[in-house]
C-alpha positions as a Python dict, from the first residue, in 0.01 Angstrom:
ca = {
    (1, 'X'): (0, 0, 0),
    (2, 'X'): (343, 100, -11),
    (3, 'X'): (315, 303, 336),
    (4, 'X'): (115, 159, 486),
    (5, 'X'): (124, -240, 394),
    (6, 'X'): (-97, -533, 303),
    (7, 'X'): (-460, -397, 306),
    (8, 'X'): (-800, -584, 352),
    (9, 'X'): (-1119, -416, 140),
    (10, 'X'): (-1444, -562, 118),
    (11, 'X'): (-1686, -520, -159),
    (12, 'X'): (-2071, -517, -155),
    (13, 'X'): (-2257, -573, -370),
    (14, 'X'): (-2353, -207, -495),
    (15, 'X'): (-1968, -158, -548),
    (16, 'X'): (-1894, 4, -240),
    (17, 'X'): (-1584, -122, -80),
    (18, 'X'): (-1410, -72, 275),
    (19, 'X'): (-1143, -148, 426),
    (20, 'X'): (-1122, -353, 761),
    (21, 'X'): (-958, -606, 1000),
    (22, 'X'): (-1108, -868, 917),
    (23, 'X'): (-1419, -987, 699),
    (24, 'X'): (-1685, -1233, 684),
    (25, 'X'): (-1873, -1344, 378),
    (26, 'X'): (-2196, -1640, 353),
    (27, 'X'): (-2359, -1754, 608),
    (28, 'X'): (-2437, -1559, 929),
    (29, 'X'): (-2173, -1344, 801),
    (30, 'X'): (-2328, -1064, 1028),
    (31, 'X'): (-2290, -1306, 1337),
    (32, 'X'): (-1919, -1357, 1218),
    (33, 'X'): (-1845, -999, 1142),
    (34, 'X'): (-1946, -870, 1511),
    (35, 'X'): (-1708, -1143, 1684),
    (36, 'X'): (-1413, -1074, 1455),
    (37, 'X'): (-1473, -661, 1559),
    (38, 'X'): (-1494, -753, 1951),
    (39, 'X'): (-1233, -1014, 1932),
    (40, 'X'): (-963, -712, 1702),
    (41, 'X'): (-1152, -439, 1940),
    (42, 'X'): (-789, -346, 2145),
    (43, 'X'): (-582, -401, 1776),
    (44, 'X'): (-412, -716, 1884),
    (45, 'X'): (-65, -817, 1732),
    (46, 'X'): (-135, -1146, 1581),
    (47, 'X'): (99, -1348, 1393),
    (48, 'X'): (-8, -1589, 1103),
    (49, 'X'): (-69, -1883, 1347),
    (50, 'X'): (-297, -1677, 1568),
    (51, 'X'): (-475, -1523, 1336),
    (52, 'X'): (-571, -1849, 1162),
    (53, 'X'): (-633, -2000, 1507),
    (54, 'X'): (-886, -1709, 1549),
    (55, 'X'): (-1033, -1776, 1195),
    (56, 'X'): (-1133, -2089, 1258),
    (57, 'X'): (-1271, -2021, 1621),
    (58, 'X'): (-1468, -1803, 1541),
    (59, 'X'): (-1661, -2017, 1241),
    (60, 'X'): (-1729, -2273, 1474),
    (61, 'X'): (-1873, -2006, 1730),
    (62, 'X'): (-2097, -1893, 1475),
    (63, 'X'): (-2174, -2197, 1297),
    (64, 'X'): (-2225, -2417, 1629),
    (65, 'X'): (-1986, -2679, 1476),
    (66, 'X'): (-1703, -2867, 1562),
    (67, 'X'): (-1458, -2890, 1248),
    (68, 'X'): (-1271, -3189, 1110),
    (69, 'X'): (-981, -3126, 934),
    (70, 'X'): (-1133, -3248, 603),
    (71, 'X'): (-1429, -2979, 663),
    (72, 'X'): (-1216, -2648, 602),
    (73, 'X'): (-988, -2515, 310),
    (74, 'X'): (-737, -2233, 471),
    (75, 'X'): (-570, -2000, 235),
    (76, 'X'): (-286, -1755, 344),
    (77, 'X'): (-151, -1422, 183),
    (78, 'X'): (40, -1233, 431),
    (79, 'X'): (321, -987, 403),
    (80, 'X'): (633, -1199, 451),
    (81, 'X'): (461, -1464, 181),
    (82, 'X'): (248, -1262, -73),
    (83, 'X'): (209, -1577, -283),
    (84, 'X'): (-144, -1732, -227),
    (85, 'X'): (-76, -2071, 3),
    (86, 'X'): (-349, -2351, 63),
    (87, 'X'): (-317, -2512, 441),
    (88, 'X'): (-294, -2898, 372),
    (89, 'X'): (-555, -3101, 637),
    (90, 'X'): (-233, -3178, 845),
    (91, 'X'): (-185, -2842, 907),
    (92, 'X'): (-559, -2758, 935),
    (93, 'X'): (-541, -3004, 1163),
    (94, 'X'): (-251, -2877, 1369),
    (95, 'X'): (-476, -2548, 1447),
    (96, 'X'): (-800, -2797, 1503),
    (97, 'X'): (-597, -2942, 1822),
    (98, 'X'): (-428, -2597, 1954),
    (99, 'X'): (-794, -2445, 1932),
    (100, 'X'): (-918, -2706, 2169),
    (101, 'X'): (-616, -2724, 2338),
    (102, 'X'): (-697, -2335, 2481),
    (103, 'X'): (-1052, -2432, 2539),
}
């Protein structure tokens, strides 16, 4: 949006779309939706780093699992970098160890 910025929409499956924060598709989606609301409740500033760091915490929250860097695939669009990016494992891995590190 050229006022506003980058935008997030999700789509159901009747064809009704919304925009949000943040989204959650799959499995316990629901679980993952409600945690991603509390955790953007106040409207946090989050850079890229954060935000991916948040991501990730809150899949393993919801999916009672601990994550090895081979496990995930992270993919990045933001505004500074609207080309699509793939994390590689050493990065995924990077964000594996700061998530624990704040635990």
């Amino acid at each position: 949006d050229d006022e506003v910025g980058p935008q997030l929409y999700k789509c159901d499956p009747a064809g009704y779309y919304t925009g949000c924060k943040a989204a959650a598709a799959g499995q316990k989606d629901q679980e993952a939706q409600n945690l991603l609301e509390k955790k953007l409740k106040n409207d946090p500033k989050l850079n890229v780093q954060d935000t991916v760091q948040m991501a990730i915490s809150v899949l393993q929250t919801v999916l009672s699992a601990n994550f090895q860097p081979t496990d995930l695939e992270v993919g990045l669009v933001s505004a500074a970098s609207p080309k699509f990016v793939k994390l590689s494992e050493k990065e995924i891995e990077a964000h594996l160890t700061a998530i624990s590190e704040k635990d």
